[in-house]
VOSE-308649 format. One line per 8 residues: for each residue x, y, z of N, C-alpha, C. Coordinates in steps of 0.001 Angstrom, whole numbers. Layout:
# VOSE-308649
X,Y,Z,X,Y,Z,X,Y,Z | ...
***
This chain:
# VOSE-308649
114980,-35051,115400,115533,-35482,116660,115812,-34259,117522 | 115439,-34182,118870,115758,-33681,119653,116900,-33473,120059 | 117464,-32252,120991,119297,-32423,121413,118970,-32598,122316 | 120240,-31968,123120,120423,-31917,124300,119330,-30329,125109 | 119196,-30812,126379,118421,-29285,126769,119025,-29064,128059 | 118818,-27749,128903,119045,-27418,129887,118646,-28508,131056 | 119296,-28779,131856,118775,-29582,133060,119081,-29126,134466 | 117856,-28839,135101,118008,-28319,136710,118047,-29603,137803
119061,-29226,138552,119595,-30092,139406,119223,-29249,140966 | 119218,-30490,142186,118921,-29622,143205,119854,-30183,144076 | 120929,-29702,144682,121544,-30480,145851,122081,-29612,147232 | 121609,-30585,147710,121661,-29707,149308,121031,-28202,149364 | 119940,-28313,149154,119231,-27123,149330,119626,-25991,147887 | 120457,-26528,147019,120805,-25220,146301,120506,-25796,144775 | 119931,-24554,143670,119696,-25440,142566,120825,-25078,141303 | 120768,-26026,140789,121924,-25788,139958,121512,-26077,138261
121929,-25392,137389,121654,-25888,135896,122408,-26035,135344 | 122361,-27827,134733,123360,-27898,133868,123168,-27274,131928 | 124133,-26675,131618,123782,-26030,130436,124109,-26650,129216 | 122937,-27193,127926,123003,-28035,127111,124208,-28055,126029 | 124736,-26744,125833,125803,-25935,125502,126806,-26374,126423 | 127627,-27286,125770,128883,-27808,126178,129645,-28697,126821 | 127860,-29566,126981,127840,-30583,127954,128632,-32305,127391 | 129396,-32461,126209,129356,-33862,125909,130634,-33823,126626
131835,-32611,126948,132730,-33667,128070,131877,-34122,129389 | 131118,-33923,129742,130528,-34264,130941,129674,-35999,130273 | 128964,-36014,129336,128805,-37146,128993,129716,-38139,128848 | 130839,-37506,128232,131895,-38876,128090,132519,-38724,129573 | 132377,-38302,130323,133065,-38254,131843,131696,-39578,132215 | 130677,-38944,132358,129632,-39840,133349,129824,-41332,132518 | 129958,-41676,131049,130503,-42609,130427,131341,-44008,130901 | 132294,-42719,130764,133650,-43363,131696,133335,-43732,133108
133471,-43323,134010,133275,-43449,135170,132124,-44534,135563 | 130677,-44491,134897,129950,-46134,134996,130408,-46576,134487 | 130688,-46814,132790,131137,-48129,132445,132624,-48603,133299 | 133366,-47831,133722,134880,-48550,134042,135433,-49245,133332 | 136365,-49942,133575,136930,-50980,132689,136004,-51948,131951 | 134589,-52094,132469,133745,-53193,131945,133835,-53624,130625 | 133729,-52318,129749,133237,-52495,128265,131613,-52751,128095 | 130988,-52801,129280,129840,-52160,128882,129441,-50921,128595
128231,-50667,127575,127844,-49161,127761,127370,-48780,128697 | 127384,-46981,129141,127066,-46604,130313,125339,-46710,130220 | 125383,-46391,129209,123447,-46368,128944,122804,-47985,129478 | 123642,-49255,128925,123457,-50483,129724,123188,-50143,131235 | 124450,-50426,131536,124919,-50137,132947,123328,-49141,133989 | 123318,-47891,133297,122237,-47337,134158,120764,-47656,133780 | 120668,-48875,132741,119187,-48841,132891,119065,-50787,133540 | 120374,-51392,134253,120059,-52357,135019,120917,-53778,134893
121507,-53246,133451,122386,-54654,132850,123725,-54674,133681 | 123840,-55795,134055,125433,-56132,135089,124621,-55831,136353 | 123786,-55729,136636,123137,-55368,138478,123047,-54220,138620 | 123773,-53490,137053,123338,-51862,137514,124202,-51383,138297 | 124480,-49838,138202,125676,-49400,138306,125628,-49429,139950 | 126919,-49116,140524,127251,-49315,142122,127210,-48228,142817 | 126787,-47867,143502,126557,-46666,144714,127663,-45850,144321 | 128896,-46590,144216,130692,-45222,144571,130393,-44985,143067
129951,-45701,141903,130045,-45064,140641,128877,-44078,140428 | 127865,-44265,140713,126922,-43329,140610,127009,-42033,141448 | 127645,-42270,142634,128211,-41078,143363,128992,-40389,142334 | 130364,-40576,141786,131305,-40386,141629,130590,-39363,139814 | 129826,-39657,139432,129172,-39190,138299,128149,-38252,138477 | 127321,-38278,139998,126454,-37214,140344,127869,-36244,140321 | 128410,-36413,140970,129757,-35426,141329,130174,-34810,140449 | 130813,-35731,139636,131312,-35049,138256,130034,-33676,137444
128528,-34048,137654,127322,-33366,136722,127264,-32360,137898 | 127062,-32057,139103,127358,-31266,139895,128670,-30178,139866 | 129715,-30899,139787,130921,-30139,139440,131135,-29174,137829 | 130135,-29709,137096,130038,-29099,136044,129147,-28026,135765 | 128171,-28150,136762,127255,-27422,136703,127376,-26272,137905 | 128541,-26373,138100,129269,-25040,139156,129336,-25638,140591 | 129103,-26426,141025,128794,-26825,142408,130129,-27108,142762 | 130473,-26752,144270,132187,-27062,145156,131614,-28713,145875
131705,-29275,145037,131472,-30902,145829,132538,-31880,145050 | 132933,-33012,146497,133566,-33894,146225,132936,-34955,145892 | 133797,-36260,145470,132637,-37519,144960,132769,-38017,146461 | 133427,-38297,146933,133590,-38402,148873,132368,-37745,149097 | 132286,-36352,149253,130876,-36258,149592,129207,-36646,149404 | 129484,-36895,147867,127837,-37590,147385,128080,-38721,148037 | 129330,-39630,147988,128812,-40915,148284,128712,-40816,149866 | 129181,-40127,150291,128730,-40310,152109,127405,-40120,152505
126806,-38864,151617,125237,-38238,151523,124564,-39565,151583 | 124855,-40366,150363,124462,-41679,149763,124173,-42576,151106 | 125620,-42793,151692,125734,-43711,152631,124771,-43274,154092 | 125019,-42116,154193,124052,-41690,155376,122408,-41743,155260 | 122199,-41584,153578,120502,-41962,153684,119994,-43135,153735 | 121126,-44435,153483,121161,-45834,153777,121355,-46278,154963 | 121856,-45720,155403,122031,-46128,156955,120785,-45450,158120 | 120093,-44527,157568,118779,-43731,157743,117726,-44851,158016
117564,-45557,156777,116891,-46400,156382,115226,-45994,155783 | 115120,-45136,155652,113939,-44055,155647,113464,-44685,153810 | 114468,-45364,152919,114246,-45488,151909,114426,-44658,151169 | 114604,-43373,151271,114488,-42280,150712,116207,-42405,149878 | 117342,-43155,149844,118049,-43503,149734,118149,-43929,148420 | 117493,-45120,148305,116690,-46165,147245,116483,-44844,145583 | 115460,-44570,146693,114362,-43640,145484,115488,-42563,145141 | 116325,-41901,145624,117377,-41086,144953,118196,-42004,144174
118725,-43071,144624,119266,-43553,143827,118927,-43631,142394 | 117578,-44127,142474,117043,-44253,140835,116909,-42793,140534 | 116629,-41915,140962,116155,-40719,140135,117299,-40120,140047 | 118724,-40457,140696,120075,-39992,139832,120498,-40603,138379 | 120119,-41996,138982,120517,-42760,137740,119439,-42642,136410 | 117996,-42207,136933,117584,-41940,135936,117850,-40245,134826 | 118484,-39240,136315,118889,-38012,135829,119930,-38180,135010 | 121246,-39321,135181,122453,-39314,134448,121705,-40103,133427
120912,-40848,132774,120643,-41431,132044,119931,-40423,130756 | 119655,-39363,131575,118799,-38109,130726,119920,-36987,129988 | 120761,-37149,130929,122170,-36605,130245,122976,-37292,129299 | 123072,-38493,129610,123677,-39436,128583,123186,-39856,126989 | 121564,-39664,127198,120925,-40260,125905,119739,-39875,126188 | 119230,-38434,126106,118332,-37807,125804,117227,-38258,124899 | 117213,-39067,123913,116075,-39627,123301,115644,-40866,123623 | 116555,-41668,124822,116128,-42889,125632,115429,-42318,126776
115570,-41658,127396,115591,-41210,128633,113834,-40685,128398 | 113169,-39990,127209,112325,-39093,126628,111199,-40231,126383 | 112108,-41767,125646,111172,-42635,125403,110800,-43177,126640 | 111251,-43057,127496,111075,-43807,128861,109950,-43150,129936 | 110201,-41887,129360,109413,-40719,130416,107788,-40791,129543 | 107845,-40739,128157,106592,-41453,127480,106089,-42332,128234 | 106887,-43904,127772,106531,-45056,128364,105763,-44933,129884 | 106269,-44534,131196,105543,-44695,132111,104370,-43461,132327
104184,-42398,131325,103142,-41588,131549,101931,-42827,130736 | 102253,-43436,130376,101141,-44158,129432,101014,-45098,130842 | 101658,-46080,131086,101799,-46744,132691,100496,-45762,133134 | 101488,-44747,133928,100324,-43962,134734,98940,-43994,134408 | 98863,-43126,133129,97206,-43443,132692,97046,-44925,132563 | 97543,-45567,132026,96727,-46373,132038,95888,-47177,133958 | 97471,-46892,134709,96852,-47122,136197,95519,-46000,137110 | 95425,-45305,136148,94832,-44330,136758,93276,-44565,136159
93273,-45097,134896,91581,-45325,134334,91291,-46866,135100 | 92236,-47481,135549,92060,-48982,136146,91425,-48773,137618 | 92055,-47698,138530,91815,-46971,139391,90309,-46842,139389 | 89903,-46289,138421,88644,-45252,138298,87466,-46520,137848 | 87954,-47272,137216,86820,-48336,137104,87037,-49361,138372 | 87818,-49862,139044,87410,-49887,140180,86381,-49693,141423 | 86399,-47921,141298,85816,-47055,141983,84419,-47149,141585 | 83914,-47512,140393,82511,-47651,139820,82070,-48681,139704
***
């Protein structure tokens, strides 16, 4: 089994690494903070069960993996970032959303997160030879 590994983060123009070395209070923080009172797991929670976690919680957990990884940010601030690329409407909003929730999901459970990143490279190829016979 694999551990935990280094993970590079990018926000607001600046990049940041979180370091695999020392990271499980930050797991049981991002934990806490999706599940809430629910009693669901957070690993549930971010891969869709209950409707999937809520904009202020997923803010509030980028924040926390940011704050750990040296960054001066508030959870007020991700979620406004949040709110301003929604109100944009550009979509670009959307698609961060999932690729936070899929980043906290890579922090949380590293050998789900690994099977998942498998899973849609096989997706891909397989859309990509479907593609190509098409074309012929």
């Amino acid at each position: 089994m694999r551990g935990f590994e280094d993970i590079s983060v990018r926000w607001m123009g600046v990049d940041y690494t979180l370091k695999a070395r020392g990271i499980m209070p930050l797991v049981a923080s991002i934990e806490d903070i999706i599940s809430g009172t629910s009693g669901v797991p957070a690993v549930a929670i971010l891969m869709g069960q209950n409707g999937g976690p809520t904009v202020s919680r997923v803010s509030m957990a980028f924040a926390a993996m940011l704050r750990h990884a040296g960054a001066q940010v508030s959870d007020a601030e991700v979620y406004l970032s949040v709110q301003d690329e929604l109100l944009d409407g550009k979509g670009d909003a959307l698609s961060a959303m999932s690729d936070a929730c899929n980043l906290l999901l890579a922090i949380v459970s590293p050998p789900l997160a690994e099977k998942m990143t498998s899973a849609m490279e096989v997706v891909e190829d397989f859309d990509a030879v479907e593609d190509a016979e098409k074309k012929d």
